[in-house]
Each structure stands twice: as C-alpha cells, then as structure tokens.
C-alpha positions as CSV (number, residue, x, y, z in Angstrom):
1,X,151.9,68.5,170.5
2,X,154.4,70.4,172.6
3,X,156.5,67.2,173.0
4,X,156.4,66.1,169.4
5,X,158.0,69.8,168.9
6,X,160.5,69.3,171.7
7,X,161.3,65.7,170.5
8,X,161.9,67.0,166.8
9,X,163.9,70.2,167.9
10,X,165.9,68.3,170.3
11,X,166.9,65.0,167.9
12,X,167.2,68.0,164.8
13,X,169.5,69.5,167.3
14,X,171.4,66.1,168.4
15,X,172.2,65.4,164.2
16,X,173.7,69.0,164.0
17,X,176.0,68.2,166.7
18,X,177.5,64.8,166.3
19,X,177.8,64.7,162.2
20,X,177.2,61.6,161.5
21,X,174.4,59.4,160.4
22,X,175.8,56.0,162.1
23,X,172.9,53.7,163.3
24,X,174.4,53.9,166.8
25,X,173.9,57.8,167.2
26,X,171.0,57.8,165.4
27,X,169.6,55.3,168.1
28,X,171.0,57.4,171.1
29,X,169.6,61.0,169.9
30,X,166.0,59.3,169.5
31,X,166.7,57.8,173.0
32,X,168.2,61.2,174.6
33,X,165.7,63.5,172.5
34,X,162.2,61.5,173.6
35,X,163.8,61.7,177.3
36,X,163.8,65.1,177.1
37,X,160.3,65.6,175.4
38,X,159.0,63.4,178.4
39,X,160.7,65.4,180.9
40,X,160.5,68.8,179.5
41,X,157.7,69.1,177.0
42,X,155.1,70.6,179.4
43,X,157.5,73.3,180.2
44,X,158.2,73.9,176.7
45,X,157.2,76.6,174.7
46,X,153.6,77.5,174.9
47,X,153.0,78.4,171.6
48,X,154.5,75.5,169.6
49,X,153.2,77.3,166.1
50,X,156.0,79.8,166.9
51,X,158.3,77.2,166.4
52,X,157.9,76.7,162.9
53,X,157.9,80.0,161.6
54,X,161.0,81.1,159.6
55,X,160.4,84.8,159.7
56,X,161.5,84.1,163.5
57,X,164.8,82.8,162.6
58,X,165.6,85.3,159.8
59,X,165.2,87.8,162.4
60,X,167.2,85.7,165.3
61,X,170.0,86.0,162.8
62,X,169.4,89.9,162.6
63,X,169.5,89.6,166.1
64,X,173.0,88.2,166.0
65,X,174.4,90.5,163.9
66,X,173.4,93.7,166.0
67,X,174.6,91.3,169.0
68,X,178.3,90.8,167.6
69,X,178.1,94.8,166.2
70,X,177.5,96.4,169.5
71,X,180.0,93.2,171.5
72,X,182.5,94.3,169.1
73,X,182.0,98.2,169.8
74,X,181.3,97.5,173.3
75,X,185.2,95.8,173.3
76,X,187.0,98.6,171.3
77,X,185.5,100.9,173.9
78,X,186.2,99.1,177.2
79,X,190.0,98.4,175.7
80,X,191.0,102.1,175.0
81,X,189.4,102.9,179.1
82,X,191.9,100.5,180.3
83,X,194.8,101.3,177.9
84,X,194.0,105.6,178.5
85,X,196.5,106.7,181.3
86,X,193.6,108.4,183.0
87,X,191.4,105.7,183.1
88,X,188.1,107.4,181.9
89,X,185.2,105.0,184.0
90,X,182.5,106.8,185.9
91,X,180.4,103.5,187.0
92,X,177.0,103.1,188.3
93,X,173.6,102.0,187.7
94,X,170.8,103.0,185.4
95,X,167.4,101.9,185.3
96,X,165.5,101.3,181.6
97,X,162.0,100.2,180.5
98,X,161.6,97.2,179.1
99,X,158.5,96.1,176.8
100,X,159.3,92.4,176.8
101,X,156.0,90.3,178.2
102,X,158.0,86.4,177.9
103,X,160.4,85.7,180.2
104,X,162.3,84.0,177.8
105,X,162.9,87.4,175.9
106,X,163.5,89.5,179.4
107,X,166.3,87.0,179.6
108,X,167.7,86.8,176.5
109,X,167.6,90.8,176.8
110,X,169.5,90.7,180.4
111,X,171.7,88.3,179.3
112,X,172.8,89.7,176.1
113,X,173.5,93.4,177.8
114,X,175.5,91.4,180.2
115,X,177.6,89.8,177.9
116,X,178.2,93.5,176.4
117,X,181.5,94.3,178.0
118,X,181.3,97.3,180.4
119,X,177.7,96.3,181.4
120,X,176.0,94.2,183.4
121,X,172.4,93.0,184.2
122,X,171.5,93.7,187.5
123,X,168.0,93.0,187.9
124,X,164.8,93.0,186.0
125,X,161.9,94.5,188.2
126,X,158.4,94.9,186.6
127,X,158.5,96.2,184.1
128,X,162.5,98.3,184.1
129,X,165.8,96.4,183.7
130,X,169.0,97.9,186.4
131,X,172.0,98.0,184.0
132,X,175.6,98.6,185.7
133,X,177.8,100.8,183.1
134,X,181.3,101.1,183.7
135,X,180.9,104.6,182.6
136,X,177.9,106.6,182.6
137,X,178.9,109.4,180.0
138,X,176.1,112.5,181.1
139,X,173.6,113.0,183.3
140,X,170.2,111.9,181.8
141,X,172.2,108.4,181.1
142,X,168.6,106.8,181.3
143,X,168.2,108.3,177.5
144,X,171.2,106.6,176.7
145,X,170.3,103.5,178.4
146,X,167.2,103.5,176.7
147,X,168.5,103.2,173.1
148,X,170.6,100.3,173.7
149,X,167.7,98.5,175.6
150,X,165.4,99.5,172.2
151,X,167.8,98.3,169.6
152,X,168.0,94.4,171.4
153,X,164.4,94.7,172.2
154,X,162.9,95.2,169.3
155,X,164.2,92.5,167.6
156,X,164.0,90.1,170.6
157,X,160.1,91.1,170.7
158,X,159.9,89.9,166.8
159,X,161.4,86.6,167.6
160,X,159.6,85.6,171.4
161,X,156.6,87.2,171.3
C-alpha cells in the first residue's frame, strides 16, 4: 500500500510540475512515478493513513506562515547587526530540547532553524538540538532558545507525528 501512495503522490506531484495534460508527459510521469514507488516505496512513509489526512496539510500551511514570519524577522534583525557601526553579534552555541520522535520532523525542525538567518543547526543529539546564534542576547539564552524551538515544534509534531 505504501507504493500505491508513493506512486500517486509522486505522479500527483509530476502533473503539478509540468502543466500539461499531453499524452507524452502523461506517459513519462506514470513511467518516472512507478520507478520511484519500486525503488522507494519500502522507505516511504510508515504510516501511509497520514498521508491522506487534510488536517495535516492545513496545518503544514500554518507551518509556512510562522516559517516566512520569523525568516522575515530573522532578516530585518541580522540586516540592522551588519548595517549598526558597532556591529552588535555575541555568537555561540545553545543547546534546546526537542520533543520530536520522527526523524523526518527532527529534520524538518533543524533545517528550518538553519534556514533562519543568524542561526544554524549544529547537531541533534538525543533528545536536544545545538543551535549556533549569531548573537546570544542574556545569559539564560537556553530560555530563549527554547521558545523558538517550541513555536516550529509544535506545529511540526501536528503534521509528522
């Protein structure tokens, strides 16, 4: 069942991208989409039930939203550091918690704090992430760390898991 979910995903996914309904690309996005059912469908999502359940997407456009919010907020704030004459940054590492069980959501979580500007993803171990900041603003910056961690997570936990 896992393959007939990959093969539908995959060839929904193929008509999306080429806009058109010609025989030829219909013929070539069946081809391409059972190739990759065959190859990939045992490594596909465990679940497949999750796949069909539109509360999951509702919330992975939430999940966008909150994304392009905090990029957009993480921009205006690494812009004014390099345009200030003093150059405000205080870098270094903090450590959060992180709830996620998948992997796919401890990703999803590591990469989207790495596409953040001014932070990056520097490991996941157990059950903490290691977060680079180009500015750690006070002491207890695990607190701080923590909320950003919480606002991704929450929502990536409704979609993944």
């Amino acid at each position: 069942m896992r393959k007939l979910v990959l093969f539908i995903v995959t060839f929904i996914l193929w008509l999306l991208l080429t806009h058109t309904l010609r025989i030829q690309f219909i013929i070539t996005g069946v081809t391409v989409s059972l190739l990759t059912a065959f190859l990939f469908g045992n490594i596909f999502v465990k679940n497949w039930n999750k796949v069909f359940q539109i509360e999951r997407y509702l919330w992975f456009l939430w999940y966008l939203i909150i994304f392009i919010w905090e990029c957009l907020k993480a921009n205006l704030d690494v812009a004014y550091r390099v345009l200030h004459p003093a150059l405000p940054i205080k870098p270094g590492i903090v450590k959060a918690k992180v709830n996620l069980k998948t992997d796919i959501a401890r990703t999803i979580l590591a990469n989207s704090i790495t596409m953040t500007p001014g932070t990056l993803s520097v490991d996941i171990m157990g059950e903490h992430i290691f977060i680079h900041w180009i500015c750690i603003r006070n002491e207890n910056s695990e607190i701080s760390c923590q909320r950003i961690v919480d606002r991704f997570e929450n929502i990536l936990a409704r979609i993944f898991e």
